[in-house]
C-alpha positions as protocol buffer text, in pm:
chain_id: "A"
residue {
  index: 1
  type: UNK
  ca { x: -3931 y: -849 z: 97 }
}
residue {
  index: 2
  type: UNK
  ca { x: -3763 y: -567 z: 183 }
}
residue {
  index: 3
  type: UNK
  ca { x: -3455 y: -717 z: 242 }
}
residue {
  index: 4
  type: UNK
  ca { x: -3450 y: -817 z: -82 }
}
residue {
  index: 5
  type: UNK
  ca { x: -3577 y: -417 z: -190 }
}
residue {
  index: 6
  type: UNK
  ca { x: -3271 y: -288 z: -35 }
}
residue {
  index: 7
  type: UNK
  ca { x: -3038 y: -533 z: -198 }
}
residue {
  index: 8
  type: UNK
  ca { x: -3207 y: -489 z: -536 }
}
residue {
  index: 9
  type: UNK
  ca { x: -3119 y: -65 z: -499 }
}
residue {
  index: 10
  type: UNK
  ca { x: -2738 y: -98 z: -352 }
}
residue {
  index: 11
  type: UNK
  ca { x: -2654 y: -370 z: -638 }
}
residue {
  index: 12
  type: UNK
  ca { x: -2825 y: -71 z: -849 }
}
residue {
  index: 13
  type: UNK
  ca { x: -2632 y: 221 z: -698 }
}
residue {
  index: 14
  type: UNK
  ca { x: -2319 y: -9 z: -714 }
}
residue {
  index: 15
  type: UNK
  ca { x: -2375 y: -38 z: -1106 }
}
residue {
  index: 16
  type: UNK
  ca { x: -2477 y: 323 z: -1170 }
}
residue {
  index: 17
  type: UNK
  ca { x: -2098 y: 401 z: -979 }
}
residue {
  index: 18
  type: UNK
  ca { x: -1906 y: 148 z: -1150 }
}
residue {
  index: 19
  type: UNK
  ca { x: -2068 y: 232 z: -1517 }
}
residue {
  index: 20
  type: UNK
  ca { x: -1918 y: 585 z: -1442 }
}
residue {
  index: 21
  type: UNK
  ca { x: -1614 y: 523 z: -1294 }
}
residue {
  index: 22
  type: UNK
  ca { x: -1530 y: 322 z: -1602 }
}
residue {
  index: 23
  type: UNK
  ca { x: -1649 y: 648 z: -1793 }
}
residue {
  index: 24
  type: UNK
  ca { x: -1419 y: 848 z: -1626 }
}
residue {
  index: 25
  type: UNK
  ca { x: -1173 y: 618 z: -1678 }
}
residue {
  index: 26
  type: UNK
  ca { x: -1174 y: 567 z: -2050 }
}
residue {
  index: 27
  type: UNK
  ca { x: -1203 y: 960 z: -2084 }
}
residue {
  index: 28
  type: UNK
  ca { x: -838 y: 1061 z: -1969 }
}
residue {
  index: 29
  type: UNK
  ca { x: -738 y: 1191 z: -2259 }
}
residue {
  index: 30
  type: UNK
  ca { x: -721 y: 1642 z: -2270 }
}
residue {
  index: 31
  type: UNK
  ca { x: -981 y: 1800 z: -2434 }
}
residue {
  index: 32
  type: UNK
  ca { x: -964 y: 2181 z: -2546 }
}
residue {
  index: 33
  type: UNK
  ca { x: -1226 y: 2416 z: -2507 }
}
residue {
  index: 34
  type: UNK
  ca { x: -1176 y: 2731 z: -2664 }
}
residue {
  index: 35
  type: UNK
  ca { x: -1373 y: 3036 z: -2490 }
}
residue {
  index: 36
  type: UNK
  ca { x: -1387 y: 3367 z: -2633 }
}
residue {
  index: 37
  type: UNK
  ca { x: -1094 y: 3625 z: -2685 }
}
residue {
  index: 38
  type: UNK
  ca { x: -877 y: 3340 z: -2763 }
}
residue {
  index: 39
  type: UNK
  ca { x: -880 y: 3196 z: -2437 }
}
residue {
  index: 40
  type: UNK
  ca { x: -902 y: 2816 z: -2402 }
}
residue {
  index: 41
  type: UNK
  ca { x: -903 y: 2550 z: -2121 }
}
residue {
  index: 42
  type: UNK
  ca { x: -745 y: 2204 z: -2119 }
}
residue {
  index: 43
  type: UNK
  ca { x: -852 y: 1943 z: -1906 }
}
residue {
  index: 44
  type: UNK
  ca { x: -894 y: 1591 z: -1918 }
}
residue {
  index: 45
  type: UNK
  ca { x: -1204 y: 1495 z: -2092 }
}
residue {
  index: 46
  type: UNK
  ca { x: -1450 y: 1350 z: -1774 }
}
residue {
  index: 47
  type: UNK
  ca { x: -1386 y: 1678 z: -1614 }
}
residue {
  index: 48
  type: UNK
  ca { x: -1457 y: 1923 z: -1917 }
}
residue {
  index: 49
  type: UNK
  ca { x: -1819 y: 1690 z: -1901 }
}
residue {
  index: 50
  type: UNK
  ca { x: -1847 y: 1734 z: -1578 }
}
residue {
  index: 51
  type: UNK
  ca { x: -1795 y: 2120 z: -1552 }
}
residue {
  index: 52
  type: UNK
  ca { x: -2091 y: 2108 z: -1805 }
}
residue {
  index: 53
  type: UNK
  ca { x: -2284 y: 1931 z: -1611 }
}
residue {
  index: 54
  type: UNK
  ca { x: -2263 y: 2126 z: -1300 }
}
residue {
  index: 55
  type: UNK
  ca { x: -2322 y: 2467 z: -1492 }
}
residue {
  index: 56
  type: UNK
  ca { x: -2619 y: 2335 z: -1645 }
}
residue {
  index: 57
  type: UNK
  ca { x: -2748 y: 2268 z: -1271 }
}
residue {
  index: 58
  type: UNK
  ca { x: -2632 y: 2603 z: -1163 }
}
residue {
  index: 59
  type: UNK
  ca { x: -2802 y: 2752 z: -1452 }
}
residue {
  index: 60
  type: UNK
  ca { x: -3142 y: 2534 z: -1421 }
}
residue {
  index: 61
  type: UNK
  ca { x: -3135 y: 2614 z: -1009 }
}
residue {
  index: 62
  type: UNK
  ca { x: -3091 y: 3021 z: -1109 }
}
residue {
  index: 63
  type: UNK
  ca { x: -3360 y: 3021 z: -1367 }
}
residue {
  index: 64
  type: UNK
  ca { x: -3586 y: 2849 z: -1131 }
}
residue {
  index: 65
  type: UNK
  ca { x: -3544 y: 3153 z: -837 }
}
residue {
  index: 66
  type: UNK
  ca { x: -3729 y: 3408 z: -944 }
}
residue {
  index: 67
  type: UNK
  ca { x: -4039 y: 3198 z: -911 }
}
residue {
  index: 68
  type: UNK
  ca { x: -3935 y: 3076 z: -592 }
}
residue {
  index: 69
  type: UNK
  ca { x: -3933 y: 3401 z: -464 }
}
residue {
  index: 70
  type: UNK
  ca { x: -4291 y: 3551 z: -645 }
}
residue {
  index: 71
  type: UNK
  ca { x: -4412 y: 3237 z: -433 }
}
residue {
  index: 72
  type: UNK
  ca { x: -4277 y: 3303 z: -115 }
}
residue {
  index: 73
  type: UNK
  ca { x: -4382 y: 3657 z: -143 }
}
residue {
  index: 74
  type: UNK
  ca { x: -4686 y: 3553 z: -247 }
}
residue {
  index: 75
  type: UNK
  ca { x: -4733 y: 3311 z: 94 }
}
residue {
  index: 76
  type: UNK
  ca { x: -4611 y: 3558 z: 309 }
}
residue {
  index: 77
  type: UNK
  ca { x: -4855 y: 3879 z: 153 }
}
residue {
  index: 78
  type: UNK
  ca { x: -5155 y: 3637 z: 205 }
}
residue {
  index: 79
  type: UNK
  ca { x: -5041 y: 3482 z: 518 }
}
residue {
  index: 80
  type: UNK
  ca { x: -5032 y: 3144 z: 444 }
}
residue {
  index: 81
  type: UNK
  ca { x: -4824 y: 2889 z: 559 }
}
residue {
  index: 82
  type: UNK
  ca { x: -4606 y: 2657 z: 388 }
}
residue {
  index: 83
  type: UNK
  ca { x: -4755 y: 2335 z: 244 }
}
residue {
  index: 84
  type: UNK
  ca { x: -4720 y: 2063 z: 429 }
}
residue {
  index: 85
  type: UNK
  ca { x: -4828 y: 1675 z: 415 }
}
residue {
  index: 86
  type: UNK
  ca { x: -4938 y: 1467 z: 679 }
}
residue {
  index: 87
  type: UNK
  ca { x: -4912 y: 1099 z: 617 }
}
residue {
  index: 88
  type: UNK
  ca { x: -4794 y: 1089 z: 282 }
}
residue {
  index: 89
  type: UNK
  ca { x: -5129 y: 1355 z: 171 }
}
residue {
  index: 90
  type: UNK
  ca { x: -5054 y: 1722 z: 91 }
}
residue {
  index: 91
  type: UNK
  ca { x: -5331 y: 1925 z: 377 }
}
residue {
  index: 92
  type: UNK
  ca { x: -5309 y: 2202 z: 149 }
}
residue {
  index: 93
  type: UNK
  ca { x: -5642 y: 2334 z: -41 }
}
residue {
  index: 94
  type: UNK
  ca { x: -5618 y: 2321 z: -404 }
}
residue {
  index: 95
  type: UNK
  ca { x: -5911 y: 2543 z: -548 }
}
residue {
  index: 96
  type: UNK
  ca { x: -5701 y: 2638 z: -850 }
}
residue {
  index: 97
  type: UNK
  ca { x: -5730 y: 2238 z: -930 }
}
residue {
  index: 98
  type: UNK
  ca { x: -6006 y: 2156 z: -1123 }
}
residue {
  index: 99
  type: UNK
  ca { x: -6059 y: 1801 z: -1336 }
}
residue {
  index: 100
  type: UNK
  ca { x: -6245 y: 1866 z: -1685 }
}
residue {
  index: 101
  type: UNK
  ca { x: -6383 y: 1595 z: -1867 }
}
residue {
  index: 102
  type: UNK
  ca { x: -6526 y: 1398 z: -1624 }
}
């Protein structure tokens, strides 16, 4: 069984690489994009999408840090350590949790 799991994911990482490889490779053509001030890049297509795609991670990861830190201060004012899971269960005390309708 999972012999058969861990053919079933590489034949699906092999067709997730091979679906965008032939992306890239049918995108070769320059594309133009025109920034402010006049100023423009070219580049071949796959890499102007690309570029996009990586800014929108940058941009996603640096929105996300200021609440990284507010919780981190937060752990370290109180004292309280990271959470942490122990056989696949989170050990950490969730009073903040409650279920409503039941």
């Amino acid at each position: 069984m999972k012999q058969l799991a861990g053919l079933l994911k590489w034949v699906l990482k092999a067709a997730i690489f091979f679906t965008l490889f032939a992306f890239a490779l049918n995108n070769q053509q320059d594309a133009t994009v025109h920034f402010f001030f006049g100023t423009q890049w070219r580049a071949p297509q796959v890499l102007v999408v690309l570029a996009a795609f990586a800014a929108g991670l940058a941009i996603g990861a640096l929105g996300m840090v200021p609440r990284w830190w507010r919780q981190r201060v937060g752990q370290q004012r109180t004292g309280a350590a990271p959470p942490t899971e122990v056989a696949g269960q989170s050990t950490v005390n969730r009073p903040d949790v409650t279920l409503h309708g039941l």
